[in-house]
N, C-alpha and C positions, 0 to 999 in steps of 0.2 A: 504494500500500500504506500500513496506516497501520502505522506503528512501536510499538513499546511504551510507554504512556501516559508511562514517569516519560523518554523518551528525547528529550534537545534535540539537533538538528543545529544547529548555529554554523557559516556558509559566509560565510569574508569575501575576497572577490578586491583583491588588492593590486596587480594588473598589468592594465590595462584591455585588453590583447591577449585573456586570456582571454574577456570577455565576447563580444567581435569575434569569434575564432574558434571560440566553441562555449558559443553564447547558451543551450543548454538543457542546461548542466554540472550546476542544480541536479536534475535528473530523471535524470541518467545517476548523479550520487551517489547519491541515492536508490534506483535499482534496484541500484544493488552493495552497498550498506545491506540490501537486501530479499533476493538471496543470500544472505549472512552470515547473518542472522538466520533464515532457511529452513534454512537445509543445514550450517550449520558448530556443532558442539555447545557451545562457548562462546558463540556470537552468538545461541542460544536463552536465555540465561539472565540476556540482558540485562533481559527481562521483570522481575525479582528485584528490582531497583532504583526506590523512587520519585522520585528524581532522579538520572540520570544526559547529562551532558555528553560531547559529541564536537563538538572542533571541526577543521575544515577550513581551509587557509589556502592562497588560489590565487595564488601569487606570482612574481617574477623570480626571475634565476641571481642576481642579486646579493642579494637577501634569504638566501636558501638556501643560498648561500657563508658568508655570514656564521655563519649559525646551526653551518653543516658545519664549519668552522673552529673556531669556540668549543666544540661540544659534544660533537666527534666526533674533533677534531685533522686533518681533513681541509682542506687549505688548497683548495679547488674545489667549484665546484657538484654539487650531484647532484639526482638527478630526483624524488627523494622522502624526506623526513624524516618519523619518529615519534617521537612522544615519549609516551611513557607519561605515564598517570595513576595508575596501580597498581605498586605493587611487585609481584615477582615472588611472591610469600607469599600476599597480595591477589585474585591471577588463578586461583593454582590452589584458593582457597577459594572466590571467588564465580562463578567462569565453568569450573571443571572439578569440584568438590566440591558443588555446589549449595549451599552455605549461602547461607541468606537474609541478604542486605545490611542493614548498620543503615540507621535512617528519617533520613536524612541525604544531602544533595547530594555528589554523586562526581563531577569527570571523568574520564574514559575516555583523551583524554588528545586531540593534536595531531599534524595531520597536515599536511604543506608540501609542496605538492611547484609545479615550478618549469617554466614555461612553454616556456623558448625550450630544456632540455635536450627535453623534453617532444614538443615538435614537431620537433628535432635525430632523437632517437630515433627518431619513428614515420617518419620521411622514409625512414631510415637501414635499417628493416626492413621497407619497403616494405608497414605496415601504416596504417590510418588512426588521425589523429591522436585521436577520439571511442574507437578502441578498445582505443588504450595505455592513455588518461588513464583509462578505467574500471581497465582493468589494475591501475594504482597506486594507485587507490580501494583496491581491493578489498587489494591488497598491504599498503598503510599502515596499514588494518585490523585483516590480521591480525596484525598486529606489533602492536598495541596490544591482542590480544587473548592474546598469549605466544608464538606463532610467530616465528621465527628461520630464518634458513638460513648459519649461522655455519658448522655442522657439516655435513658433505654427507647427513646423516640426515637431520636438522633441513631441511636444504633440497629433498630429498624430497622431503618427508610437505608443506609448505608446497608446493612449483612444482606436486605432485599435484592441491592443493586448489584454487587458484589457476584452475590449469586446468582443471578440473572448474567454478567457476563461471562462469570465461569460458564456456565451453560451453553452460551455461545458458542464457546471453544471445547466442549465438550469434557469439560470437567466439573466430577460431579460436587454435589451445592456442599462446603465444609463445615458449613451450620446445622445438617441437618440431622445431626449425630445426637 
């Protein structure tokens, strides 16, 4: 699929297990990129932007501790970090309100997520390790797009959505356990 012309993927692997275990991570991010922008109403409106950044970071428990420690106050790994580009203000103007973005480079924002939680987990739920890591693609995403599951609304309207793209691509729903 091509993406929206002003759209950069940045994919930098920091833990060389990822390439080992799943040499074709950059075409499984991309089709959960190509979800998002299909079916999800803020991921349409990434079009709006003539530069807009998303970066991706494939890394250990020990990068992702760190980060979860400093900017979360969790002193532990977790299996996936985001970090916005946008204020909250930002999102419901340019990705829910349709205004057109000024002519100016945006990111989108940062997404981590952490190899050995990663294959921990999909061991653990007796799913494969290719159809978690989409999972938290697509997760890291929308949280960079204003979704939340802070509130059990909020987490909803998001494990609905979630689920609904896995299913796209043919994996099955990790909620429904």
């Amino acid at each position: 699929m091509s993406f929206p012309g002003g759209l950069s993927l940045e994919i930098s692997v920091d833990y060389d297990q990822w390439q080992e275990k799943l040499p074709d991570y950059e075409a499984l991010i991309d089709k959960a990129l190509e979800q998002i922008i299909k079916n999800v109403k803020e991921g349409k409106f990434l079009s709006n932007f003539s530069f807009l950044e998303l970066s991706i970071v494939l890394c250990d428990n020990q990068l992702i501790h760190q980060l979860n420690k400093q900017f979360r106050s969790q002193d532990k790994p977790t299996n996936v970090l985001s970090f916005n580009g946008f204020e909250a203000c930002e999102i419901e103007h340019y990705f829910k309100a349709d205004y057109i973005a000024p002519n100016h480079p945006f990111s989108l924002g940062e997404i981590y997520i952490a190899y050995e939680i990663v294959e921990q987990e999909a061991k653990q739920a007796e799913i494969s390790f290719e159809d978690h890591f989409v999972h938290l693609v697509i997760h890291g995403i929308l949280h960079l797009l204003g979704y939340d599951h802070e509130e059990d609304q909020e987490a909803e309207v998001m494990e609905n959505l979630e689920s609904s793209l896995l299913a796209n691509l043919g994996i099955d729903d990790p909620y429904s356990a």
